[in-house]
Every structure is written in C-alpha cells, then in structure tokens.
C-alpha positions as CSV (number, residue, x, y, z in Angstrom):
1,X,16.2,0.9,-6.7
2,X,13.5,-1.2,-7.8
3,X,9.8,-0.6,-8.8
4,X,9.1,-3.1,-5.5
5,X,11.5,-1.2,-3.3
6,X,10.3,2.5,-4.2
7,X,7.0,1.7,-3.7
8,X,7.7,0.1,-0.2
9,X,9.0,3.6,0.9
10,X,6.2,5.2,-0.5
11,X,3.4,3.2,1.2
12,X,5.6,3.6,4.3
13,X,5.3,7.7,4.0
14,X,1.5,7.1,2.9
15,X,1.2,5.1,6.2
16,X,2.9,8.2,8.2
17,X,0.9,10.8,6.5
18,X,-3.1,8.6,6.4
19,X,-2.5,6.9,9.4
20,X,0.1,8.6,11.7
21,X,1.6,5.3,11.9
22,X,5.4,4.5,11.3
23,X,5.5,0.8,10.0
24,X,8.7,-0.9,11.7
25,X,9.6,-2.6,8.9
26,X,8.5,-3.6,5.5
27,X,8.1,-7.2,6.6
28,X,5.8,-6.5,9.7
29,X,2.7,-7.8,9.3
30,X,0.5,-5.3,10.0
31,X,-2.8,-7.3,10.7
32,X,-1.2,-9.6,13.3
33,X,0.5,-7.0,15.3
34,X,-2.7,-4.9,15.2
35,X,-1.0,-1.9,13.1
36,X,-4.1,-1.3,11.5
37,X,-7.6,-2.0,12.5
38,X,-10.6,-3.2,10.4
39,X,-11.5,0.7,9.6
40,X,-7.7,1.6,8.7
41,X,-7.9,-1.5,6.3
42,X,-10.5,-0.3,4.3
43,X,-9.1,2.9,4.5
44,X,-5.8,1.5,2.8
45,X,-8.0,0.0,0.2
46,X,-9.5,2.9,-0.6
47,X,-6.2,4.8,-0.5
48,X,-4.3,2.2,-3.0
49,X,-7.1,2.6,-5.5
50,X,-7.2,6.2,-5.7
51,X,-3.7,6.9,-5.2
52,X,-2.8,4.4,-8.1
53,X,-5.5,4.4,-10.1
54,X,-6.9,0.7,-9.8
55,X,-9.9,-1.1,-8.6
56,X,-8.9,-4.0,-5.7
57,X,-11.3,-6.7,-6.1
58,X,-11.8,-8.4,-3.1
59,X,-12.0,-11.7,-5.2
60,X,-9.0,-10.9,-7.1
61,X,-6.7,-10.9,-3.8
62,X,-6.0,-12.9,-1.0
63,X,-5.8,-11.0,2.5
64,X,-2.0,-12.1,2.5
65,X,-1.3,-9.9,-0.3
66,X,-2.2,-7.2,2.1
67,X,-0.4,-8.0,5.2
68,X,3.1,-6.3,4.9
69,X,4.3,-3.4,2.9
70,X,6.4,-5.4,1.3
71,X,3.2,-7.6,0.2
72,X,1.2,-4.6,-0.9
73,X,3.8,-3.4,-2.8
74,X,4.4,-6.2,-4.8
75,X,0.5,-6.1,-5.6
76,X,0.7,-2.8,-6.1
77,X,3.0,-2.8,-8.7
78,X,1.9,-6.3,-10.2
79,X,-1.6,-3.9,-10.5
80,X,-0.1,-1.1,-12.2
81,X,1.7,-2.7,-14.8
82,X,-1.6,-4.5,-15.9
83,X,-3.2,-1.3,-15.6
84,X,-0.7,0.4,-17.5
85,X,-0.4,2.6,-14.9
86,X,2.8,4.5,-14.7
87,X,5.6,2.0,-12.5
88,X,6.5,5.0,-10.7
89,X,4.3,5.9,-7.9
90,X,2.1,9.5,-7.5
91,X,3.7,12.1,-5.1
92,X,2.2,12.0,-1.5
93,X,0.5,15.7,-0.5
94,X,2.1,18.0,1.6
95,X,1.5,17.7,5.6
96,X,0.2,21.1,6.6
C-alpha cells in the first residue's frame, strides 16, 4: 500500500469520525457535491494541520488540492515529507 493510498483511508475514517460523513469515494469532489460546507472546510484545515503537524498556507495551495481525498492526500503527504514529518499518518481517537 502506498503512502498516497493509506493516507486516503485515513482522511476517509477522519471524515467519519470529525464530520459524520462517509465520503463515497476518494475521487468525489467534495466541494461540488456540497459534502462539506464553508465551516467543515475550515474545520478540515484545521484538522490536517494539527493531525499532521504542518501549517497550510492558503498561498501555498490551490483550492483544487483540496477537493477530493485523493487530492488532500497527495498534499498531505507531499507536506509531510518536506516537513519531515513521519510518512505514516497519526492514529485517529477512539469514538466513545
């Protein structure tokens, strides 16, 4: 399994647990088809960086990179290896 693929299954259980959404696939776009609203986007911003230990400068990104999981993953990742973050990515919490 690849770094890319991993983290697509991770963002989609981060999606379940933060949003109470299940994502249909990693190629739905999640803007278009109204998945997540203006509040759940920042939300997701906020999430990435303290789940992976990165700032996400809106400068730095085009709002494409953030449109599928299979998008955010591949920024995600792209981030952490500059970062020198670790490739594989933090557990999720526990539901309770």
């Amino acid at each position: 399994m690849t770094d890319t693929n991993a983290m697509i299954e991770h963002l989609d259980a981060l999606f379940v647990e933060c949003f109470h959404i299940e994502v249909p696939s990693s190629d739905t776009d999640l803007l278009e088809t109204g998945i997540l609203d203006s509040l759940q986007f920042v939300e997701l911003l906020l999430q990435l960086e303290q789940r992976f230990g990165f700032r996400i400068r809106i400068d730095d990104i085009a709002l494409d990179d953030l449109r599928t999981l299979a998008r955010i993953a591949r920024l995600v990742v792209a981030k952490a290896g500059k970062a020198g973050a670790p490739a594989a990515p933090p557990p999720l919490r526990a539901a309770n």
